[in-house]
PyMOL Python script that loads the backbone (N, CA, C, O; Angstrom):
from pymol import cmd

cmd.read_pdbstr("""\
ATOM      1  N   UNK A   1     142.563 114.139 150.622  1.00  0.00           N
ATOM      2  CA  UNK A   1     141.316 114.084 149.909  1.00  0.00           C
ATOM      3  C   UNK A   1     140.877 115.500 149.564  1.00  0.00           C
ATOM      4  O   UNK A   1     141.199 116.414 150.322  1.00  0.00           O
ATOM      5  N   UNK A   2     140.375 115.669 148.793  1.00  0.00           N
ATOM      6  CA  UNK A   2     140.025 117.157 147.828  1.00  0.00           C
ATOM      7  C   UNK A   2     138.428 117.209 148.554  1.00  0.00           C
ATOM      8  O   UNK A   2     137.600 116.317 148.737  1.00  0.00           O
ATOM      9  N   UNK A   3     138.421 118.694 148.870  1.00  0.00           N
ATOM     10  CA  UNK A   3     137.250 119.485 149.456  1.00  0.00           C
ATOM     11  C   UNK A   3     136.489 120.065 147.892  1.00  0.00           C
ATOM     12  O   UNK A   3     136.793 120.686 146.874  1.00  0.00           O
ATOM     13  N   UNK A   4     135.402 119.425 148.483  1.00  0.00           N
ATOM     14  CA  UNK A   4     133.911 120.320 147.060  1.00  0.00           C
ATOM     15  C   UNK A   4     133.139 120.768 147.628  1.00  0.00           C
ATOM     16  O   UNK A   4     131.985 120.414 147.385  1.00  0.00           O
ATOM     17  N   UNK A   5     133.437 121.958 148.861  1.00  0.00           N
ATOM     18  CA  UNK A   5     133.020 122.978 149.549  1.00  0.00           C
ATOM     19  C   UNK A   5     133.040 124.173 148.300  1.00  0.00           C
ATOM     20  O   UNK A   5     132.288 125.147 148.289  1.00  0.00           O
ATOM     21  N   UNK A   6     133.946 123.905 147.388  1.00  0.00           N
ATOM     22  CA  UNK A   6     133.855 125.383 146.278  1.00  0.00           C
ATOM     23  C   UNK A   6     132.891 125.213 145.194  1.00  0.00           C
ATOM     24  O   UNK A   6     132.624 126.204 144.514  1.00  0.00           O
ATOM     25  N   UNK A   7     132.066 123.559 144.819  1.00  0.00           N
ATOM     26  CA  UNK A   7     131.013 123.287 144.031  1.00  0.00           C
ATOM     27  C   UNK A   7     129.901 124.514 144.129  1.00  0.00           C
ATOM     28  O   UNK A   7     130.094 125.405 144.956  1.00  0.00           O
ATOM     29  N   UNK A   8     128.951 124.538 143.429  1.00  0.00           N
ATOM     30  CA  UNK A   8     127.715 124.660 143.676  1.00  0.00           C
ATOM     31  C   UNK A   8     127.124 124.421 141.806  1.00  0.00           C
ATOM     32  O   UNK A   8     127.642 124.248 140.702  1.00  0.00           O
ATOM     33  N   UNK A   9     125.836 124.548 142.371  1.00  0.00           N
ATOM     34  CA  UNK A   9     124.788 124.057 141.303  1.00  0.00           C
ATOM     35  C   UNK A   9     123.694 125.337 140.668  1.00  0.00           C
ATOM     36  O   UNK A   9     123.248 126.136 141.492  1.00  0.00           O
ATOM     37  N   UNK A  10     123.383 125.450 139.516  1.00  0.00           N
ATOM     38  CA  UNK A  10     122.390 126.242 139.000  1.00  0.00           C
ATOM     39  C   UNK A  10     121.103 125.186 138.142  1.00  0.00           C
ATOM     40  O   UNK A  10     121.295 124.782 136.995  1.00  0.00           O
ATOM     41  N   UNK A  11     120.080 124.927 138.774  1.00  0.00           N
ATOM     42  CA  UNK A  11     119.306 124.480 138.016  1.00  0.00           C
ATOM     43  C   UNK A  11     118.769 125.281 137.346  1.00  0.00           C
ATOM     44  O   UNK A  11     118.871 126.352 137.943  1.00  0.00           O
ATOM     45  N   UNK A  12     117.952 125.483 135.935  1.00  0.00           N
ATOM     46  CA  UNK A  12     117.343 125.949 134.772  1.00  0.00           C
ATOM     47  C   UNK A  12     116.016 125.050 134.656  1.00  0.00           C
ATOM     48  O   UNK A  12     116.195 123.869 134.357  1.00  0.00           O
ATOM     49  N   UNK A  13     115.059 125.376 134.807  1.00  0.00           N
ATOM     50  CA  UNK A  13     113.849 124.531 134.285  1.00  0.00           C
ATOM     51  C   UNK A  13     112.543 124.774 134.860  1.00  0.00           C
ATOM     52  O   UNK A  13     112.439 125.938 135.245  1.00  0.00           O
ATOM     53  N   UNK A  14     111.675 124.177 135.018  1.00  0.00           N
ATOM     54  CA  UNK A  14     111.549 123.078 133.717  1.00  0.00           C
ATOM     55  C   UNK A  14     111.643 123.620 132.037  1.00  0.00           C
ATOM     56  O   UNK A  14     111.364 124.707 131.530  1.00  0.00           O
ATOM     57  N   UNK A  15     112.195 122.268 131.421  1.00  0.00           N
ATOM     58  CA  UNK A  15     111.749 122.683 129.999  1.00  0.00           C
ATOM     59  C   UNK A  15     111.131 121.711 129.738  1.00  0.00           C
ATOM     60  O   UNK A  15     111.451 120.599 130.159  1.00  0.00           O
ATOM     61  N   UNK A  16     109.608 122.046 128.610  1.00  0.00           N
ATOM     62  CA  UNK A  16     108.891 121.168 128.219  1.00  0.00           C
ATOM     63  C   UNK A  16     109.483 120.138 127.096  1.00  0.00           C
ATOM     64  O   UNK A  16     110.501 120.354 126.439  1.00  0.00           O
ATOM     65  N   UNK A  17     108.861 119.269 127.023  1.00  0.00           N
ATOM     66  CA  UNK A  17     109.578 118.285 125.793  1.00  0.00           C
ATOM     67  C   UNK A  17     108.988 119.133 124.568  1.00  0.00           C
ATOM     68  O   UNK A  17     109.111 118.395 123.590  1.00  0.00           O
ATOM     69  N   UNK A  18     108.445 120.257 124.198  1.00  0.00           N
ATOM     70  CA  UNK A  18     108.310 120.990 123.027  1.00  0.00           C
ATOM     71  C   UNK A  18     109.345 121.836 122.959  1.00  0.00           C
ATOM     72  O   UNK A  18     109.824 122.184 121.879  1.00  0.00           O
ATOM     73  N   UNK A  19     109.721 122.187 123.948  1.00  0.00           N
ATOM     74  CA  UNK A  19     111.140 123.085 123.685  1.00  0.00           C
ATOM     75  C   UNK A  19     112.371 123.083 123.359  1.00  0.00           C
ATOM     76  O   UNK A  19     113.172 123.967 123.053  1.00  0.00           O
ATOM     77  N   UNK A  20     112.450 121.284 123.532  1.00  0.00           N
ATOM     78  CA  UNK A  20     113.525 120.273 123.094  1.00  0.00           C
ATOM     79  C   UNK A  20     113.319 119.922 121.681  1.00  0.00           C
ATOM     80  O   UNK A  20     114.139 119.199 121.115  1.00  0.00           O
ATOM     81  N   UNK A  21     111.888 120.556 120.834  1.00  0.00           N
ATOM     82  CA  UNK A  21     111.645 120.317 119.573  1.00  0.00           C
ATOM     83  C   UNK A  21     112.738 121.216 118.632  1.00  0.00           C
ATOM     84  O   UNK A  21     113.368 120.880 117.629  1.00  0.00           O
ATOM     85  N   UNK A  22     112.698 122.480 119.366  1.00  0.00           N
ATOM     86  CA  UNK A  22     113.693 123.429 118.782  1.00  0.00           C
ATOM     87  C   UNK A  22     114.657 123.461 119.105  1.00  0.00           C
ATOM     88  O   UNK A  22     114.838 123.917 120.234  1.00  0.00           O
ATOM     89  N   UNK A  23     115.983 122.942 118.215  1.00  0.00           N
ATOM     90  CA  UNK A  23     116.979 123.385 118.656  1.00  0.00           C
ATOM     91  C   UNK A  23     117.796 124.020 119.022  1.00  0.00           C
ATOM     92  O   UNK A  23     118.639 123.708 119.863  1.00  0.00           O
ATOM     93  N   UNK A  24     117.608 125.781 118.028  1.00  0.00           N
ATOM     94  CA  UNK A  24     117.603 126.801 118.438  1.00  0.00           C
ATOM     95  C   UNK A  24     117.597 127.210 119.458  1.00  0.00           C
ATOM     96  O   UNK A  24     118.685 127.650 119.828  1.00  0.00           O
ATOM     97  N   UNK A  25     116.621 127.286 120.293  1.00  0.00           N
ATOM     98  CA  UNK A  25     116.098 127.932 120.715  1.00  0.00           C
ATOM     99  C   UNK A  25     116.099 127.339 122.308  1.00  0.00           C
ATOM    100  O   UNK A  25     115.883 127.936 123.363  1.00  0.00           O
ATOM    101  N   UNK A  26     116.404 126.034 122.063  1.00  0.00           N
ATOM    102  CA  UNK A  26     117.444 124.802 123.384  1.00  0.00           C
ATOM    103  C   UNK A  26     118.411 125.540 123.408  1.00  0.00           C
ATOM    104  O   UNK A  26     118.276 126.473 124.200  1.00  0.00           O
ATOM    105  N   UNK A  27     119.669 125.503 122.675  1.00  0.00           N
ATOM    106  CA  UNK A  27     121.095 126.230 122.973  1.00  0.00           C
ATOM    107  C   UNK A  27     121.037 127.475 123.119  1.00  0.00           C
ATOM    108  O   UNK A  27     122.008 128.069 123.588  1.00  0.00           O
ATOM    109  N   UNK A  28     119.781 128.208 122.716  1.00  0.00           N
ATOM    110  CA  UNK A  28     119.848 129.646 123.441  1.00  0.00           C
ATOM    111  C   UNK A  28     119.678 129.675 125.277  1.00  0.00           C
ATOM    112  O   UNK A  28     120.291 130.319 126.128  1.00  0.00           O
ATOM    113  N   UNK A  29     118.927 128.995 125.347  1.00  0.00           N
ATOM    114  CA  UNK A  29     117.914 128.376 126.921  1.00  0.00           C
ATOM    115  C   UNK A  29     119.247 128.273 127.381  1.00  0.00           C
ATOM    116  O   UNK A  29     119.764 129.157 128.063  1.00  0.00           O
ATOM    117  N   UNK A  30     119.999 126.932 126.941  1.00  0.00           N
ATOM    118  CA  UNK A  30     121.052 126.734 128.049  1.00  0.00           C
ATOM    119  C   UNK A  30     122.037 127.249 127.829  1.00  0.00           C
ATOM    120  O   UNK A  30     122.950 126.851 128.552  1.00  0.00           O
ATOM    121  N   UNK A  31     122.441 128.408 126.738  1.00  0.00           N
ATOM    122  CA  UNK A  31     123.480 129.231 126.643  1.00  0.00           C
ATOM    123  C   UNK A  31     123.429 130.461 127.731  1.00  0.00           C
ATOM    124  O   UNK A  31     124.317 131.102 128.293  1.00  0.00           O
ATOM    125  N   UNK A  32     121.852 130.509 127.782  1.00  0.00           N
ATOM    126  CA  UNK A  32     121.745 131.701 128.826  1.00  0.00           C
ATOM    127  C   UNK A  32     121.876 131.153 129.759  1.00  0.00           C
ATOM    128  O   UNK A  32     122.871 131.650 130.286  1.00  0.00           O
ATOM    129  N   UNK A  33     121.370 130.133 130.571  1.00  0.00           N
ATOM    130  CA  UNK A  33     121.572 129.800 131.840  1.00  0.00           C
ATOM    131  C   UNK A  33     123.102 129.327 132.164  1.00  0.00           C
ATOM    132  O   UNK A  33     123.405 129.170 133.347  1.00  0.00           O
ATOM    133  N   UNK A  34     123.905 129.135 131.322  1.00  0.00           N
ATOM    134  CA  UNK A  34     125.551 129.195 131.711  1.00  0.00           C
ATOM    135  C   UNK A  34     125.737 130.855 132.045  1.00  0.00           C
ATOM    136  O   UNK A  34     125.793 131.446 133.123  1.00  0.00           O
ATOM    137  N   UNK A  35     125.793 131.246 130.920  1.00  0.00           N
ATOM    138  CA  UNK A  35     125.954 132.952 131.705  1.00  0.00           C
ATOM    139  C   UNK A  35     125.271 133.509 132.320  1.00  0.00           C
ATOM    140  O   UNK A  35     125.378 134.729 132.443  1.00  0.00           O
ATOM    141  N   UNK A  36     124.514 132.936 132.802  1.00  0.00           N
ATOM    142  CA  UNK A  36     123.695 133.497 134.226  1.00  0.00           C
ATOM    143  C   UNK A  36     124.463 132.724 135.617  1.00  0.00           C
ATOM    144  O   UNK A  36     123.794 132.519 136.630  1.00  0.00           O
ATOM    145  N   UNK A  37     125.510 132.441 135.561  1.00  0.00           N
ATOM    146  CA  UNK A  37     126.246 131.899 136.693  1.00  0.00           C
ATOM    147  C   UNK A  37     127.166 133.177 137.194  1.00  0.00           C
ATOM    148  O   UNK A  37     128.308 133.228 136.736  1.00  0.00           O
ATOM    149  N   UNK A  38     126.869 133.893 137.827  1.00  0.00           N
ATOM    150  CA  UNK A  38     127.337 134.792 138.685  1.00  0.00           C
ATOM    151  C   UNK A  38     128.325 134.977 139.358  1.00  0.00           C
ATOM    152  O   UNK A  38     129.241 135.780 139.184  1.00  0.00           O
ATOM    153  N   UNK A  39     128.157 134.195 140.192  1.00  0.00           N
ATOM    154  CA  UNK A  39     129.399 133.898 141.606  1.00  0.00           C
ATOM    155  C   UNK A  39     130.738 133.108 141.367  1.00  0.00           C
ATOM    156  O   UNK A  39     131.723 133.018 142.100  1.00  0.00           O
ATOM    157  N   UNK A  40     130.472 132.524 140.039  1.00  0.00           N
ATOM    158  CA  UNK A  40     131.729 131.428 139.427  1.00  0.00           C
ATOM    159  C   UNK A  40     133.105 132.218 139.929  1.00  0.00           C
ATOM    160  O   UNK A  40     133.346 133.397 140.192  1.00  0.00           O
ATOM    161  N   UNK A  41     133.694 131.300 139.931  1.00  0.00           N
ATOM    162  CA  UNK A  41     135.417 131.253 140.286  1.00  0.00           C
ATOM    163  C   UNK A  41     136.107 132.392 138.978  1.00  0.00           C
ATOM    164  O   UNK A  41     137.023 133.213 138.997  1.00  0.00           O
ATOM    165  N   UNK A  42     135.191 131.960 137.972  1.00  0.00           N
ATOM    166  CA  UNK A  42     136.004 132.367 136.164  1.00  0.00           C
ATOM    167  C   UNK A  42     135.701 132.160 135.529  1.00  0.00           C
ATOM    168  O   UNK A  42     135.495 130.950 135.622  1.00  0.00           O
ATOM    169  N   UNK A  43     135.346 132.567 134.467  1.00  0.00           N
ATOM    170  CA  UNK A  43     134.671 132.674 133.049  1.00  0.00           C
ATOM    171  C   UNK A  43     134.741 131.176 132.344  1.00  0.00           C
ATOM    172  O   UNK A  43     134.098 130.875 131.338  1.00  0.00           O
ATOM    173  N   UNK A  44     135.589 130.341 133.017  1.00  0.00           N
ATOM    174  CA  UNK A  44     136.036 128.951 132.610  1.00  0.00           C
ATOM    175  C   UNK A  44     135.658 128.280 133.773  1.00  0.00           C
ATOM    176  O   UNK A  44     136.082 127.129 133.872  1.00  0.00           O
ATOM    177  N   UNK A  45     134.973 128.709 134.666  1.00  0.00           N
ATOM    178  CA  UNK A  45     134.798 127.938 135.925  1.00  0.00           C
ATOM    179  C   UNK A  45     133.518 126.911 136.084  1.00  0.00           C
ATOM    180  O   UNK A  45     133.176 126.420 137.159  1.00  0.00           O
ATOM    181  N   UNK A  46     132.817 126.655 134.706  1.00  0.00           N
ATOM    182  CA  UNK A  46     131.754 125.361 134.625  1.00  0.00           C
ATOM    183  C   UNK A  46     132.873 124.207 134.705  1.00  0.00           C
ATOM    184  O   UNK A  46     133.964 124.145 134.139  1.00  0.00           O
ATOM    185  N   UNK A  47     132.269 123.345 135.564  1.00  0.00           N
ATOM    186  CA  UNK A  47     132.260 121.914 135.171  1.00  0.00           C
ATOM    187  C   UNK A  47     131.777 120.972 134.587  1.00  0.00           C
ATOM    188  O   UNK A  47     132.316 119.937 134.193  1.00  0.00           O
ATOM    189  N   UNK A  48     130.727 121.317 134.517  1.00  0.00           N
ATOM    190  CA  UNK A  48     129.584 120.054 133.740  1.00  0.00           C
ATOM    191  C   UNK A  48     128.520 120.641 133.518  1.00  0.00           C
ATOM    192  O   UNK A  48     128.279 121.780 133.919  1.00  0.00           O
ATOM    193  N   UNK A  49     127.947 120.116 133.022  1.00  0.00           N
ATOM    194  CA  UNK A  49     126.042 120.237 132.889  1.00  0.00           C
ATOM    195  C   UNK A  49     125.268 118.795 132.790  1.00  0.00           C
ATOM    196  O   UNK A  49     125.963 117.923 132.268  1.00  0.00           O
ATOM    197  N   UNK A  50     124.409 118.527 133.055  1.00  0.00           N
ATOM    198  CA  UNK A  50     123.606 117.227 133.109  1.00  0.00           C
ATOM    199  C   UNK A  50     121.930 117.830 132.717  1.00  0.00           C
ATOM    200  O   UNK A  50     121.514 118.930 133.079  1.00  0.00           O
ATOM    201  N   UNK A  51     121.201 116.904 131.974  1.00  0.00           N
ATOM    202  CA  UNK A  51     120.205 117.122 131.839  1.00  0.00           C
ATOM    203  C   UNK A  51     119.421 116.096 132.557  1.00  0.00           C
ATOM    204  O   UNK A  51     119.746 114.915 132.443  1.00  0.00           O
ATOM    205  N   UNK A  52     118.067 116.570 133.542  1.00  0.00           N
ATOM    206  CA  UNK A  52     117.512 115.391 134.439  1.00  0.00           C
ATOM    207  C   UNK A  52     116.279 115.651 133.991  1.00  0.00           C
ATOM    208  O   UNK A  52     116.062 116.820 133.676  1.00  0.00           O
ATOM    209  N   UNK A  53     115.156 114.640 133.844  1.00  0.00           N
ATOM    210  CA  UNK A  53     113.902 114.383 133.430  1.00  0.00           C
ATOM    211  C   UNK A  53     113.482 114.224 134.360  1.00  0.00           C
ATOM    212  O   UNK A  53     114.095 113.447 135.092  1.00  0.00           O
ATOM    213  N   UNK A  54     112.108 114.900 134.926  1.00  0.00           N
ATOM    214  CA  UNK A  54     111.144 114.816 136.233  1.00  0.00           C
ATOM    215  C   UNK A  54     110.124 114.469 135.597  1.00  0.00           C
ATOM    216  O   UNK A  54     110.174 115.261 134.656  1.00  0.00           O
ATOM    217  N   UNK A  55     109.129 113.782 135.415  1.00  0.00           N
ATOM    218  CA  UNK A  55     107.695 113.845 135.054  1.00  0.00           C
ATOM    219  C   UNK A  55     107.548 114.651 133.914  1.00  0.00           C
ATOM    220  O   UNK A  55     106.856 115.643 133.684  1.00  0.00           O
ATOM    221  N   UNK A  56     108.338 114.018 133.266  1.00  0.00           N
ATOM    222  CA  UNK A  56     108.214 114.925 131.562  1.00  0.00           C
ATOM    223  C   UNK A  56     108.998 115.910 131.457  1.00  0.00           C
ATOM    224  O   UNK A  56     109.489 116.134 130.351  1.00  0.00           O
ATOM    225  N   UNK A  57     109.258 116.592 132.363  1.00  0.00           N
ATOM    226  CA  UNK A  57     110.091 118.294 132.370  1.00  0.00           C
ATOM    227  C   UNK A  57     111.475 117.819 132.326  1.00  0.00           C
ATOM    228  O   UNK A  57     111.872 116.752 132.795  1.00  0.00           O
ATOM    229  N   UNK A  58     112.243 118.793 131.661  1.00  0.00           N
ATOM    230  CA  UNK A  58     113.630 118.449 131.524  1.00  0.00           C
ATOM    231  C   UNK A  58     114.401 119.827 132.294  1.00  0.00           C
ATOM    232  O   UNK A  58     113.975 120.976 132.178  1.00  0.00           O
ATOM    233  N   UNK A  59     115.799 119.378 133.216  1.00  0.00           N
ATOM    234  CA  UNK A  59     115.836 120.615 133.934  1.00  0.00           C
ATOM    235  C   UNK A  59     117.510 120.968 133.411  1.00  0.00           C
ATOM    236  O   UNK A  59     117.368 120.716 132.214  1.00  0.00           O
ATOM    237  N   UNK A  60     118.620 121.283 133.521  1.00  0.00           N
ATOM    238  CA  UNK A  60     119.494 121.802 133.141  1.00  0.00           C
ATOM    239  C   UNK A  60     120.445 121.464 134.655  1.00  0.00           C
ATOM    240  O   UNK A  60     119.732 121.920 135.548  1.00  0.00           O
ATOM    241  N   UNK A  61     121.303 121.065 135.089  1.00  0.00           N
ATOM    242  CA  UNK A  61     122.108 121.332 135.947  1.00  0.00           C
ATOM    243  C   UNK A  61     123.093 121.709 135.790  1.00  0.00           C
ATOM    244  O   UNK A  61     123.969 120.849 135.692  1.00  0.00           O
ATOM    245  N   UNK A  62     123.584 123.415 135.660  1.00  0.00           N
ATOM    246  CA  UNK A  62     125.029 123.543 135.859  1.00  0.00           C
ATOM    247  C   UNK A  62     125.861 123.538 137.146  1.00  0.00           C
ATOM    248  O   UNK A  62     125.610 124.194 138.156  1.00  0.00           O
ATOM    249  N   UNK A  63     126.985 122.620 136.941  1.00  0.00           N
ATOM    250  CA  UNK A  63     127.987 122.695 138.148  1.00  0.00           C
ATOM    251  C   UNK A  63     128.988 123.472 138.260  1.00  0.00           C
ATOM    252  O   UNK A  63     129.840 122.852 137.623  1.00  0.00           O
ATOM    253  N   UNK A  64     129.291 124.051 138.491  1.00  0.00           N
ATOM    254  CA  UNK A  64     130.337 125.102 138.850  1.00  0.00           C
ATOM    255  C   UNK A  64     131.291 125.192 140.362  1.00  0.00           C
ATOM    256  O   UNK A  64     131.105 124.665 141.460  1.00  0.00           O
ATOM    257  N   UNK A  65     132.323 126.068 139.869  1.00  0.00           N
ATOM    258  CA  UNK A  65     133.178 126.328 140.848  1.00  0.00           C
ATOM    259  C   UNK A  65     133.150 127.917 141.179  1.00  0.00           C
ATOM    260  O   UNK A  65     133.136 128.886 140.420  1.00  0.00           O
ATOM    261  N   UNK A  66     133.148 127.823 142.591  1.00  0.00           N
ATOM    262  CA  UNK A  66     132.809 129.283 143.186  1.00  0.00           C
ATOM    263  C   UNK A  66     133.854 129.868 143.472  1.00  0.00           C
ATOM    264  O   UNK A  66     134.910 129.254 143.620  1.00  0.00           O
ATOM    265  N   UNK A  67     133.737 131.299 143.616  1.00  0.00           N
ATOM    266  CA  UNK A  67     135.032 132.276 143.753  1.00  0.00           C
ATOM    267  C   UNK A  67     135.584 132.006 144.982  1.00  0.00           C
ATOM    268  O   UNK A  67     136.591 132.610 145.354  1.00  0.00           O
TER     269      UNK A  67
END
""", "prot")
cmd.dss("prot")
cmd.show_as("cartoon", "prot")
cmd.util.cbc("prot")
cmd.orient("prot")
């Protein structure tokens, strides 16, 4: 069975549902918060992203693999 001891997570948020008006300015938001992943394994080391809704706010989850 495969160990996800090397996962970890970067949440980004909240973003308001006005900020989701711009699109722009969305793919800048979560373009930066991918390269704000630091500790990654490698420049290719995202796995996913998910977007989660709390009480209106929208948050960003990047998953990644650690060095």
């Amino acid at each position: 069975m495969a160990s996800l001891s090397k996962v970890a997570t970067k949440v980004v948020g909240p973003l308001s549902p006005k900020e989701f008006s711009n699109a722009t300015a969305l793919e800048s938001t979560m373009n930066t918060a991918i390269q704000a992943v630091s500790n990654a394994s490698a420049t290719n080391a995202i796995l996913g992203t998910e977007i989660v809704t709390v009480l209106g706010n929208h948050y960003l989850v990047v998953l990644y693999q650690l060095a």
